[in-house]
SEGU-923284 format. One record per atom (N, C-alpha, C, CB): z, x, y; residue in three letters; atom name. Coordinates in nm, 3 decimals, padded with zeros to 5 digits. Glycine has a CB too. Layout:
% SEGU-923284
<node w="Z" u="X" v="Y" rest="ALA" atom="CA"/>
...
//
This chain:
% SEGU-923284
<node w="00.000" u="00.082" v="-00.120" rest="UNK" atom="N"/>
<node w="00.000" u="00.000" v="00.000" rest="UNK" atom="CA"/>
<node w="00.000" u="00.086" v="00.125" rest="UNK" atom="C"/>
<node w="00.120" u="-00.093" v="00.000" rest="UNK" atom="CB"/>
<node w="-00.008" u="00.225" v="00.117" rest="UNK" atom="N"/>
<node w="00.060" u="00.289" v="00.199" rest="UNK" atom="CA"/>
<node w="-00.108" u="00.302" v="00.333" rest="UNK" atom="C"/>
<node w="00.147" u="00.453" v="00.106" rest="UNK" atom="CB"/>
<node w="-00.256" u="00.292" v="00.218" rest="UNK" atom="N"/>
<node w="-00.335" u="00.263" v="00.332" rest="UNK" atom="CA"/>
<node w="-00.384" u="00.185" v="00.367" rest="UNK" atom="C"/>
<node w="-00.398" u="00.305" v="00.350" rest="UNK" atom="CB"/>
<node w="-00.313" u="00.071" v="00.284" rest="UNK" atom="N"/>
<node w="-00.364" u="-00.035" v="00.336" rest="UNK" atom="CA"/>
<node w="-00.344" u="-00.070" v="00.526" rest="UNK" atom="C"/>
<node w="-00.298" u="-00.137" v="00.240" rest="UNK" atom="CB"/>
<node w="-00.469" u="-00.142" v="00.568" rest="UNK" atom="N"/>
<node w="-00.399" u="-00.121" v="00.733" rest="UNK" atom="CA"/>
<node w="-00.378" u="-00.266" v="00.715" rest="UNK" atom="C"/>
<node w="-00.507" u="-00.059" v="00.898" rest="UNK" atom="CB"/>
<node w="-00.258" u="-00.232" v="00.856" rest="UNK" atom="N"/>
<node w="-00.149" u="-00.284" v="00.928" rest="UNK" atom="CA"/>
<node w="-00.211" u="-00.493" v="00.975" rest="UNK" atom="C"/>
<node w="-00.128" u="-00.144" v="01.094" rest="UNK" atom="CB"/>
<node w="-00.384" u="-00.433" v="01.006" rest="UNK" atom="N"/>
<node w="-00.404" u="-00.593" v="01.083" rest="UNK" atom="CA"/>
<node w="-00.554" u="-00.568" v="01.047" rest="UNK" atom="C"/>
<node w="-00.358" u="-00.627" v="01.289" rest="UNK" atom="CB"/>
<node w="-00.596" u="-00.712" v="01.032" rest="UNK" atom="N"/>
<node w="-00.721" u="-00.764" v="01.026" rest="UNK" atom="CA"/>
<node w="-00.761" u="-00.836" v="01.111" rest="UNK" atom="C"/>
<node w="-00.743" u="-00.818" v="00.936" rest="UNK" atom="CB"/>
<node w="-00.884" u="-00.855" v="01.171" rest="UNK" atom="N"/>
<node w="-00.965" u="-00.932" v="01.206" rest="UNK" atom="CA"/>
<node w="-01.040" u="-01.051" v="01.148" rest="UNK" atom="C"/>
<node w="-01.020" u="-00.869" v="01.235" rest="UNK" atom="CB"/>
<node w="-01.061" u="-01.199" v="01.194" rest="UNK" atom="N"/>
<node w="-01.106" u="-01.275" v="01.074" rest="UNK" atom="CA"/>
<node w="-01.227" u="-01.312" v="01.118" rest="UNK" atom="C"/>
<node w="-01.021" u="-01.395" v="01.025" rest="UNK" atom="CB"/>
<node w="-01.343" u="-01.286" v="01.083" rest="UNK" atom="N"/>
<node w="-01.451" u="-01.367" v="01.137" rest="UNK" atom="CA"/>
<node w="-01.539" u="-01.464" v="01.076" rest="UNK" atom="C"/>
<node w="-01.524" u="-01.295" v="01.183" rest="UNK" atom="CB"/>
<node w="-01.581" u="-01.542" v="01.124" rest="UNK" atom="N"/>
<node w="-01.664" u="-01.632" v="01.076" rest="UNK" atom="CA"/>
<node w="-01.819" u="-01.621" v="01.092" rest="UNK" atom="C"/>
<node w="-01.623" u="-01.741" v="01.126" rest="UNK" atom="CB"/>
<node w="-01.928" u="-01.555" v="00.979" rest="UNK" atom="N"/>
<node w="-01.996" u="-01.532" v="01.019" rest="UNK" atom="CA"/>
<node w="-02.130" u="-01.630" v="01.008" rest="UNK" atom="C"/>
<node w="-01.984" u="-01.430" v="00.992" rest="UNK" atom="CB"/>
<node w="-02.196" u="-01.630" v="01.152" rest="UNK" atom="N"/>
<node w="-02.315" u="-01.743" v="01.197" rest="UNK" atom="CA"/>
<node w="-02.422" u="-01.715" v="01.174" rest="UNK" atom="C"/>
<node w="-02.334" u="-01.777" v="01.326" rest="UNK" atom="CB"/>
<node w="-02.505" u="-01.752" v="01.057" rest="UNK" atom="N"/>
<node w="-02.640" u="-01.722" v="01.034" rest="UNK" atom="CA"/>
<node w="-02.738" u="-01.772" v="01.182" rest="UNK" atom="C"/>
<node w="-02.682" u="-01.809" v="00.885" rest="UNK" atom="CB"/>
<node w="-02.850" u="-01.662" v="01.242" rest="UNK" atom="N"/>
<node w="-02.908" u="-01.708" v="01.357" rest="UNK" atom="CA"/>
<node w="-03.059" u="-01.682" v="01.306" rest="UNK" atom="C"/>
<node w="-02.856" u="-01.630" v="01.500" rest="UNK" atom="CB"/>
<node w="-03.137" u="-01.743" v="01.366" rest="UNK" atom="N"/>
<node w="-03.296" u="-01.740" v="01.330" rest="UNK" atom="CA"/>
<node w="-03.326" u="-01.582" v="01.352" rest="UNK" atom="C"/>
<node w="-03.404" u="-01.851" v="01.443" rest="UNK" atom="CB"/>
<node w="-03.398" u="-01.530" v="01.338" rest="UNK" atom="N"/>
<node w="-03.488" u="-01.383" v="01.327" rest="UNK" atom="CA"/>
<node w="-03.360" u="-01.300" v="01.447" rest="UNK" atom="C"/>
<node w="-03.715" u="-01.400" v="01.409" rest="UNK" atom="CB"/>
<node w="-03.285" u="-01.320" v="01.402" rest="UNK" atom="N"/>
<node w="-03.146" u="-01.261" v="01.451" rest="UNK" atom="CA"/>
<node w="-03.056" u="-01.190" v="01.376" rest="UNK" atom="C"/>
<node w="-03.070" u="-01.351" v="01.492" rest="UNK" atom="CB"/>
<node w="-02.944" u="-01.055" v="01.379" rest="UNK" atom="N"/>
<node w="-02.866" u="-01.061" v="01.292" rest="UNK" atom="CA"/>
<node w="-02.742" u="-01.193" v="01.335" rest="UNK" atom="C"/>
<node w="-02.820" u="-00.912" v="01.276" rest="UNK" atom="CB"/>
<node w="-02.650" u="-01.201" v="01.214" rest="UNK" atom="N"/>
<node w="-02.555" u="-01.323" v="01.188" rest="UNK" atom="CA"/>
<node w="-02.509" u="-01.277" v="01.321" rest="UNK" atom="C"/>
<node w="-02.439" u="-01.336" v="01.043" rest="UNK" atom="CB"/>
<node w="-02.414" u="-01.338" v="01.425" rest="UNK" atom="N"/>
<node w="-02.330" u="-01.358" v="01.485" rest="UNK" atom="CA"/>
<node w="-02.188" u="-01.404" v="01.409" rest="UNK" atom="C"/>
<node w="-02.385" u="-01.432" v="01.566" rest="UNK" atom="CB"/>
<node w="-02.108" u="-01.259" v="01.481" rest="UNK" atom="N"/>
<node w="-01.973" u="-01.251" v="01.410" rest="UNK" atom="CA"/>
<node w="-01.878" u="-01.307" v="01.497" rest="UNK" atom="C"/>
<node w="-01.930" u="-01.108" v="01.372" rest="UNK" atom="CB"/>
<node w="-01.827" u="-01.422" v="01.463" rest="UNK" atom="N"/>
<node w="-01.702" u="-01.510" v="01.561" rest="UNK" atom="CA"/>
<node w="-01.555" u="-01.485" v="01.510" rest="UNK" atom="C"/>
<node w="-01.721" u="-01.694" v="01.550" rest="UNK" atom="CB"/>
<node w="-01.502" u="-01.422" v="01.600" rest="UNK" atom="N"/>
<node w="-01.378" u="-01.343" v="01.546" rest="UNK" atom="CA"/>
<node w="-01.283" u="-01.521" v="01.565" rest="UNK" atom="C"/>
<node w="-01.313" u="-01.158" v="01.676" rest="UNK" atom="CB"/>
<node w="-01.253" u="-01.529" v="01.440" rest="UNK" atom="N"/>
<node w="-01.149" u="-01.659" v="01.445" rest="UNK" atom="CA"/>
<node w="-01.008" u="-01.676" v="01.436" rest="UNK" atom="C"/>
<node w="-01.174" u="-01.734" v="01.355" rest="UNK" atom="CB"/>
<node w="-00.933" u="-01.522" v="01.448" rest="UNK" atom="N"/>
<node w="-00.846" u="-01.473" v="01.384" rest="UNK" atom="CA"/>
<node w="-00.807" u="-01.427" v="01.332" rest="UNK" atom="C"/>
<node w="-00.820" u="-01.482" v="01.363" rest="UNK" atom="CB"/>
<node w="-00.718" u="-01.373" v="01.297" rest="UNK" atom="N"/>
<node w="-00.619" u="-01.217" v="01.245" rest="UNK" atom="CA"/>
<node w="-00.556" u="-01.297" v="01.092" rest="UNK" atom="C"/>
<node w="-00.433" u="-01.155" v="01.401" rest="UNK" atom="CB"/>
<node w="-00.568" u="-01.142" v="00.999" rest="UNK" atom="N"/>
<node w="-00.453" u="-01.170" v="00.859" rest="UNK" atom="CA"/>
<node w="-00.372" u="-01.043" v="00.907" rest="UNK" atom="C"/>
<node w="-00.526" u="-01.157" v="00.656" rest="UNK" atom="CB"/>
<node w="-00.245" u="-01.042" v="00.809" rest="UNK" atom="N"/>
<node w="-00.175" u="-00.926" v="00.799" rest="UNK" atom="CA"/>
<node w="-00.136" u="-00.942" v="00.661" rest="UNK" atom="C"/>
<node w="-00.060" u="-00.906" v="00.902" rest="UNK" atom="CB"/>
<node w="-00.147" u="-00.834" v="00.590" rest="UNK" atom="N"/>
<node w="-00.112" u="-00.807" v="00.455" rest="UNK" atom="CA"/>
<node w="00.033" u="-00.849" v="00.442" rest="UNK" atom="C"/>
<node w="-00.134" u="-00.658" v="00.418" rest="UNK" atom="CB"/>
<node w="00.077" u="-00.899" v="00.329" rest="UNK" atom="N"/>
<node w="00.188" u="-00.898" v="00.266" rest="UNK" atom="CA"/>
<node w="00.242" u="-00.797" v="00.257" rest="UNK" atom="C"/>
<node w="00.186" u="-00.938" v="00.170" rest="UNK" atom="CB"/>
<node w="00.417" u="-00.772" v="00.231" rest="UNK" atom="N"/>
<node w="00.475" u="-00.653" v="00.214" rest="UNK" atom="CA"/>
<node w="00.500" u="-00.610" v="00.084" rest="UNK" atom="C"/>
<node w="00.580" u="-00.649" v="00.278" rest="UNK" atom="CB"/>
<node w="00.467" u="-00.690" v="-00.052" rest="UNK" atom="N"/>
<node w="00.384" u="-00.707" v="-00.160" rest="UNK" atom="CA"/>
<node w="00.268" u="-00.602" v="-00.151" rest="UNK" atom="C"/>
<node w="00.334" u="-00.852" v="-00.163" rest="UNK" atom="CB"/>
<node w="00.182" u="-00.628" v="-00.091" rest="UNK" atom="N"/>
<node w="00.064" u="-00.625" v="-00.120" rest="UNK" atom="CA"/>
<node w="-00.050" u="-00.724" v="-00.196" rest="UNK" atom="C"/>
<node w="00.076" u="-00.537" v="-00.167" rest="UNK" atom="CB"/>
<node w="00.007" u="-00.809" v="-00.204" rest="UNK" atom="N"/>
<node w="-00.040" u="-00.950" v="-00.342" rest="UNK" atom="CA"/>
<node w="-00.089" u="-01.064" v="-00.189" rest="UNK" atom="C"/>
<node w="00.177" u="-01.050" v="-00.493" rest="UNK" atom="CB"/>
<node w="-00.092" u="-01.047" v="-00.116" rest="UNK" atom="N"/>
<node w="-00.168" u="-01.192" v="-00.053" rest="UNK" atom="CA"/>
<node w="-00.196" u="-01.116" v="00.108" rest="UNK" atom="C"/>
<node w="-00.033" u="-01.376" v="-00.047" rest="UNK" atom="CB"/>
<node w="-00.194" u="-01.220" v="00.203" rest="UNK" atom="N"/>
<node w="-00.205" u="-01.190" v="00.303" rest="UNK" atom="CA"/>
<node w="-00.172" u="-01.347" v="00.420" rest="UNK" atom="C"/>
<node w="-00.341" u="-01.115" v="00.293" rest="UNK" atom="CB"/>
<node w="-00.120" u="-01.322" v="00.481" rest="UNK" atom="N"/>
<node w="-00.060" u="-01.404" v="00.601" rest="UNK" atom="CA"/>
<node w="-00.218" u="-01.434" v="00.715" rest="UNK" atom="C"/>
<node w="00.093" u="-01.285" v="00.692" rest="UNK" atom="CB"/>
<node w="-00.243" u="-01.572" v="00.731" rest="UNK" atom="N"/>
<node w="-00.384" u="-01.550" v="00.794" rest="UNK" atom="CA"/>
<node w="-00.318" u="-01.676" v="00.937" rest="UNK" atom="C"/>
<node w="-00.564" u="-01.610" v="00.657" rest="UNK" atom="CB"/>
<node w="-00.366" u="-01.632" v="01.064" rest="UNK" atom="N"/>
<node w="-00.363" u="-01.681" v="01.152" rest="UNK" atom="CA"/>
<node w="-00.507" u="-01.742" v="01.218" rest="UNK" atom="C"/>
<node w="-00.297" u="-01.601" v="01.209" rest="UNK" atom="CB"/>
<node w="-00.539" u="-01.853" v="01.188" rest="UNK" atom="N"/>
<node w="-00.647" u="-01.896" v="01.213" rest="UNK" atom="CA"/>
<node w="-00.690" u="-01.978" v="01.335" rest="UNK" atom="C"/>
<node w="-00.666" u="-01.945" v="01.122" rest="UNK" atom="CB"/>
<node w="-00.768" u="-01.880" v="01.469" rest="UNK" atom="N"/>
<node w="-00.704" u="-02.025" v="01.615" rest="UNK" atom="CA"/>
<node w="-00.872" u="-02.086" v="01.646" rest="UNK" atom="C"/>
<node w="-00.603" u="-01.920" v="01.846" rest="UNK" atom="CB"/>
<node w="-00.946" u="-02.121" v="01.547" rest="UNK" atom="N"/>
<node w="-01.041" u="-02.214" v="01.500" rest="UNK" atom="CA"/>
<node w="-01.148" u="-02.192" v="01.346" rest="UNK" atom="C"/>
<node w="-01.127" u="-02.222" v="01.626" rest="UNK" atom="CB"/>
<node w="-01.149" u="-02.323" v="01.342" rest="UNK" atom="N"/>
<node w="-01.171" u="-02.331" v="01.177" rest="UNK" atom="CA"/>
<node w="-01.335" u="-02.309" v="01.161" rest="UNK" atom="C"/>
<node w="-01.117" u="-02.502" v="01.103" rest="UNK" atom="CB"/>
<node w="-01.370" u="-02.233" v="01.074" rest="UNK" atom="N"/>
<node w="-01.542" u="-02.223" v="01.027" rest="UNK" atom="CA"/>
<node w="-01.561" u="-02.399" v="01.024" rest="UNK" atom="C"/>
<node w="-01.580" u="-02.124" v="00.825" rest="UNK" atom="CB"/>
<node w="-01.694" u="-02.359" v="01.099" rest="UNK" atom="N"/>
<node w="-01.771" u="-02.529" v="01.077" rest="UNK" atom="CA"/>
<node w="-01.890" u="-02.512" v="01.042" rest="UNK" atom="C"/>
<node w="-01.788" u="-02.634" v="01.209" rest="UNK" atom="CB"/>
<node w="-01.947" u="-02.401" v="00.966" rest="UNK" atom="N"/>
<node w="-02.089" u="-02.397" v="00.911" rest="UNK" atom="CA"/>
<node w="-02.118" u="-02.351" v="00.754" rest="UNK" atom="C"/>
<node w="-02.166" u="-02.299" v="01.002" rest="UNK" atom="CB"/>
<node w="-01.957" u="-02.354" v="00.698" rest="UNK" atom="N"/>
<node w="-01.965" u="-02.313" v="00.532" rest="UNK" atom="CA"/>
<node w="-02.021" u="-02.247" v="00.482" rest="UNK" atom="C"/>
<node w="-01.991" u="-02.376" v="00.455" rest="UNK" atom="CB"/>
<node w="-02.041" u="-02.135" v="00.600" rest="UNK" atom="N"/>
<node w="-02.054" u="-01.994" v="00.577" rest="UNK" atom="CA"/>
<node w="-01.988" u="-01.854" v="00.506" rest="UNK" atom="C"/>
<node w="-02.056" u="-01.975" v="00.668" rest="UNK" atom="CB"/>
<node w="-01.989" u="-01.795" v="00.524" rest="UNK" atom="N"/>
<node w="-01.876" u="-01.644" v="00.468" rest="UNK" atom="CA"/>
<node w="-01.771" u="-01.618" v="00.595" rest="UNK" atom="C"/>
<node w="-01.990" u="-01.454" v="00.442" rest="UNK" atom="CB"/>
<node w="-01.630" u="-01.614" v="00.564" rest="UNK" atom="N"/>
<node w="-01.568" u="-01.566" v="00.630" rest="UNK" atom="CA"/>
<node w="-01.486" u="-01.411" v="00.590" rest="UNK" atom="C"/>
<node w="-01.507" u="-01.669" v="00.656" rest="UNK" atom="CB"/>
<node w="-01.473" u="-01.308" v="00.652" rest="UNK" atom="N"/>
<node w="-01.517" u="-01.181" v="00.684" rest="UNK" atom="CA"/>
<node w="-01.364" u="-01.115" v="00.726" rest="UNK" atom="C"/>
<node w="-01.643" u="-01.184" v="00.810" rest="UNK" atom="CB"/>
<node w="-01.273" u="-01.010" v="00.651" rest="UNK" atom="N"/>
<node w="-01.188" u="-00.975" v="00.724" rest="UNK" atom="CA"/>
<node w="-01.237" u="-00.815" v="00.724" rest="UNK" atom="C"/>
<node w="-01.046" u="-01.022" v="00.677" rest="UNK" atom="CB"/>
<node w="-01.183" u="-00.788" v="00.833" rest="UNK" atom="N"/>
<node w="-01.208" u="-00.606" v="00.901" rest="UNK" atom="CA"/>
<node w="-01.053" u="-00.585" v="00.936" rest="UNK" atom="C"/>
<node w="-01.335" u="-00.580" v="01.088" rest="UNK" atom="CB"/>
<node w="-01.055" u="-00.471" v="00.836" rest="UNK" atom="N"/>
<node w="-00.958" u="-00.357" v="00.933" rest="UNK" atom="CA"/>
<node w="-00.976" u="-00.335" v="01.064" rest="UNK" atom="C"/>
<node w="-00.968" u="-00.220" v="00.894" rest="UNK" atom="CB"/>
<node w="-00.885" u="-00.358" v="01.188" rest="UNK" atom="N"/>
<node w="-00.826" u="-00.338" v="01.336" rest="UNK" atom="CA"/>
<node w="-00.761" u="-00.211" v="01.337" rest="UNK" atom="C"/>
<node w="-00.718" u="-00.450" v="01.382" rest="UNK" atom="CB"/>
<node w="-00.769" u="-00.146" v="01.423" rest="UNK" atom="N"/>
<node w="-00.676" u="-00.042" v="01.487" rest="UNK" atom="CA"/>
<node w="-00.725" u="-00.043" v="01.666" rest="UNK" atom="C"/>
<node w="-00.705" u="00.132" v="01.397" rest="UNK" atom="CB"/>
<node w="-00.605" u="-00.097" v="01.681" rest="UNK" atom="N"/>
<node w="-00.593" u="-00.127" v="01.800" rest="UNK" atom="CA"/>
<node w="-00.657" u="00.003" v="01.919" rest="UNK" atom="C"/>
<node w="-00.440" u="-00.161" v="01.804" rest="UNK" atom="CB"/>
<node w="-00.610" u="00.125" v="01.904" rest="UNK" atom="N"/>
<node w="-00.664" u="00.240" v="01.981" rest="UNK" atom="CA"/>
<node w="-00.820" u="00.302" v="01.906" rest="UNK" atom="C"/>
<node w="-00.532" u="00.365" v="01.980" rest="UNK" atom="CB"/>
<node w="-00.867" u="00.222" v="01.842" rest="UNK" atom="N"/>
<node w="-01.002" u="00.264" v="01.782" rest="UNK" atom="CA"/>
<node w="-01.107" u="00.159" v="01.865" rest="UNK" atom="C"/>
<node w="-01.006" u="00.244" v="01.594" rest="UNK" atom="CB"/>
<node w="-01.052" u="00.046" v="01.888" rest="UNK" atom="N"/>
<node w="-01.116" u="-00.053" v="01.951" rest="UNK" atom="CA"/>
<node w="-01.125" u="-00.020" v="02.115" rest="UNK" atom="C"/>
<node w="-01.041" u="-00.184" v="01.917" rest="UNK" atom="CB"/>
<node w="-01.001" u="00.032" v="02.122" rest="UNK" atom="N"/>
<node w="-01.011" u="00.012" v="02.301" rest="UNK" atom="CA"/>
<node w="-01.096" u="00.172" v="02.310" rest="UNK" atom="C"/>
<node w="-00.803" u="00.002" v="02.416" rest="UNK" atom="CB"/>
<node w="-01.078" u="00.274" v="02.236" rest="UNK" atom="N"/>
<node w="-01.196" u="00.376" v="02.266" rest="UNK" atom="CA"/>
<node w="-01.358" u="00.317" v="02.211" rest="UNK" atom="C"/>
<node w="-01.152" u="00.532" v="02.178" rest="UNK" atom="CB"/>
<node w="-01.359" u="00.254" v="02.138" rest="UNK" atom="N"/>
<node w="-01.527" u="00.183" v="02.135" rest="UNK" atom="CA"/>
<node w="-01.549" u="00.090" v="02.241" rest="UNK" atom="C"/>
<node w="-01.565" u="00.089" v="01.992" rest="UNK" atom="CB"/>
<node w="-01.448" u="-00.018" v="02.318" rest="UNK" atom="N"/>
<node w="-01.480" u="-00.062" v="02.421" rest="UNK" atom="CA"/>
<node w="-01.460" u="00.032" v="02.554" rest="UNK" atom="C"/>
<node w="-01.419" u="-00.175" v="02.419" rest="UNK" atom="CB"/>
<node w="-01.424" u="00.096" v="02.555" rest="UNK" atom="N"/>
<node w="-01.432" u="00.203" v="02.681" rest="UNK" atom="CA"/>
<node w="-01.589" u="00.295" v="02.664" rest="UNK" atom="C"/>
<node w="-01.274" u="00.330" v="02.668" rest="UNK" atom="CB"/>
<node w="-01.619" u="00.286" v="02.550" rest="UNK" atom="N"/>
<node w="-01.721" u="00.318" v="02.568" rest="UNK" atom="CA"/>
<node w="-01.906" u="00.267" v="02.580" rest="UNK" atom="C"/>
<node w="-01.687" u="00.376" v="02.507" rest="UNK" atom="CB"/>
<node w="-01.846" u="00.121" v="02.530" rest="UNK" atom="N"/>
<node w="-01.926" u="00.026" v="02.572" rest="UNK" atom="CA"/>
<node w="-01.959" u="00.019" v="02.723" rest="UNK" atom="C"/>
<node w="-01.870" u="-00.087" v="02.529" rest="UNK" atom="CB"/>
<node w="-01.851" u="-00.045" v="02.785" rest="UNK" atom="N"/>
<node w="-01.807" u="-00.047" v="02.934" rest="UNK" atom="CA"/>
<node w="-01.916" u="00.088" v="03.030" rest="UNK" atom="C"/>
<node w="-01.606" u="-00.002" v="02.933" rest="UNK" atom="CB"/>
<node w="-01.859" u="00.208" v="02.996" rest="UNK" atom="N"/>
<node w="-01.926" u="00.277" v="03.046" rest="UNK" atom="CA"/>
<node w="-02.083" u="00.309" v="03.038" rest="UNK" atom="C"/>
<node w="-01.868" u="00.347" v="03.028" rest="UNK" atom="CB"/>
<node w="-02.101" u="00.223" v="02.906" rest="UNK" atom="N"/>
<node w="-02.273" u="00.270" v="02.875" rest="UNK" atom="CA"/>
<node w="-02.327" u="00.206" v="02.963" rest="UNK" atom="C"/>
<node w="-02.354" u="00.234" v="02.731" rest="UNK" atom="CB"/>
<node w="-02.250" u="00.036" v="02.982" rest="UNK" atom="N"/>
<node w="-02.302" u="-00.080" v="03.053" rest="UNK" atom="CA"/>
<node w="-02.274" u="-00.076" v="03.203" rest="UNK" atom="C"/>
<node w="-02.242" u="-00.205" v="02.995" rest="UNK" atom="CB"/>
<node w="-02.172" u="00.030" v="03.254" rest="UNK" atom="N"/>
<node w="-02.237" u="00.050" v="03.399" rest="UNK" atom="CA"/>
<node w="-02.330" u="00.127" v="03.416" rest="UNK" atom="C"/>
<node w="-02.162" u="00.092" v="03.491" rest="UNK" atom="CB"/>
<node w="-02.350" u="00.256" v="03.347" rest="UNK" atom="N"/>
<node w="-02.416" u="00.326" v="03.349" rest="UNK" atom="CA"/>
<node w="-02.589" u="00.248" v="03.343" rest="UNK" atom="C"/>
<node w="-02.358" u="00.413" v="03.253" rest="UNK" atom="CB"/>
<node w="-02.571" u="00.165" v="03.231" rest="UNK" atom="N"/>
<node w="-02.725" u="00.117" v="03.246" rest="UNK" atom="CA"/>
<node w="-02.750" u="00.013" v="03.373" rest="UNK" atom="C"/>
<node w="-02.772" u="00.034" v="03.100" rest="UNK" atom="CB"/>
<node w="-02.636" u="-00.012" v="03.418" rest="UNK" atom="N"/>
<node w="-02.640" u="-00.098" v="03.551" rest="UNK" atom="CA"/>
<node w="-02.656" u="-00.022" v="03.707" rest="UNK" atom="C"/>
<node w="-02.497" u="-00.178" v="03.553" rest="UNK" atom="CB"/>
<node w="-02.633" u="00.118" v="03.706" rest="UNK" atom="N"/>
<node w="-02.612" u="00.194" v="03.800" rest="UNK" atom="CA"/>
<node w="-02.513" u="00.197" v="03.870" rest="UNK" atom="C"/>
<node w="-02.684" u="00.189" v="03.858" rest="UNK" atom="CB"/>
<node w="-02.363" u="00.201" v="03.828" rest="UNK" atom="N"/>
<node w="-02.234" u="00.214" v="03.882" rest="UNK" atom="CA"/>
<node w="-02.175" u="00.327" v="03.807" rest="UNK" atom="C"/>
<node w="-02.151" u="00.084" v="03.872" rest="UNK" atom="CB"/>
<node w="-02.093" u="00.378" v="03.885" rest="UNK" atom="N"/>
<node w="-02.013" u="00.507" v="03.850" rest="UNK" atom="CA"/>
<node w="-01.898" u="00.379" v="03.786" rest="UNK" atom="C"/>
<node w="-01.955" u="00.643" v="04.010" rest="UNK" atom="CB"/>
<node w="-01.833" u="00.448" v="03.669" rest="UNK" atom="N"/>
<node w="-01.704" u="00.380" v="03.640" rest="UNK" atom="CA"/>
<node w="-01.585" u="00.438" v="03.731" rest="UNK" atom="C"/>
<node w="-01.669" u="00.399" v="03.483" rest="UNK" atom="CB"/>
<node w="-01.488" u="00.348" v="03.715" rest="UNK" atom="N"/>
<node w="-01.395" u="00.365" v="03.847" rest="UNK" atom="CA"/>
<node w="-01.323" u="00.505" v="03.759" rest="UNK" atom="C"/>
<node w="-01.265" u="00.196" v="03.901" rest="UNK" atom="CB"/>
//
C-alpha cells in the first residue's frame, strides 16, 4: 500500500465526434486504509453510460503542469507572465 497514492481524480469520460473523448473530472476517490476498496466523492453523476476513469493526483505535479500551461498561453498571447 505503501505506493499506492494518497488521491484520485474521477472522470467521466465523453465520447465527441472526430474529437478525442472529453474528460469531465466528477470527483475524487481515496483509497482505503485496507487497501481493499476506495471512498469515492462524487459532485455530479455520469449521464452518458460511458467509462468512468480514476487518475492518480499529486497535488504539486498539477500546479507545476498548470504553471506551465499558463505560461505557454501567455506566451502564445503575447504577455510577459507576472
Amino acid at each position: 500500500m505503501a505506493d499506492t497514492p494518497k488521491f484520485y481524480r474521477v472522470y467521466s469520460l465523453i465520447p465527441r465526434a472526430k474529437q478525442d473523448d472529453y474528460w469531465a473530472c466528477i470527483g475524487t476517490a481515496t483509497p482505503h486504509r485496507d487497501g481493499l476498496g476506495f471512498s469515492l466523492t462524487l459532485n455530479s453523476l455520469p449521464m452518458n453510460g460511458e467509462k468512468l476513469v480514476m487518475r492518480a493526483y499529486d497535488r504539486l505535479d498539477h500546479e507545476q503542469d498548470e504553471s506551465a500551461r499558463q505560461w505557454t498561453a501567455k506566451k502564445t498571447m503575447g504577455s510577459e507572465p507576472l
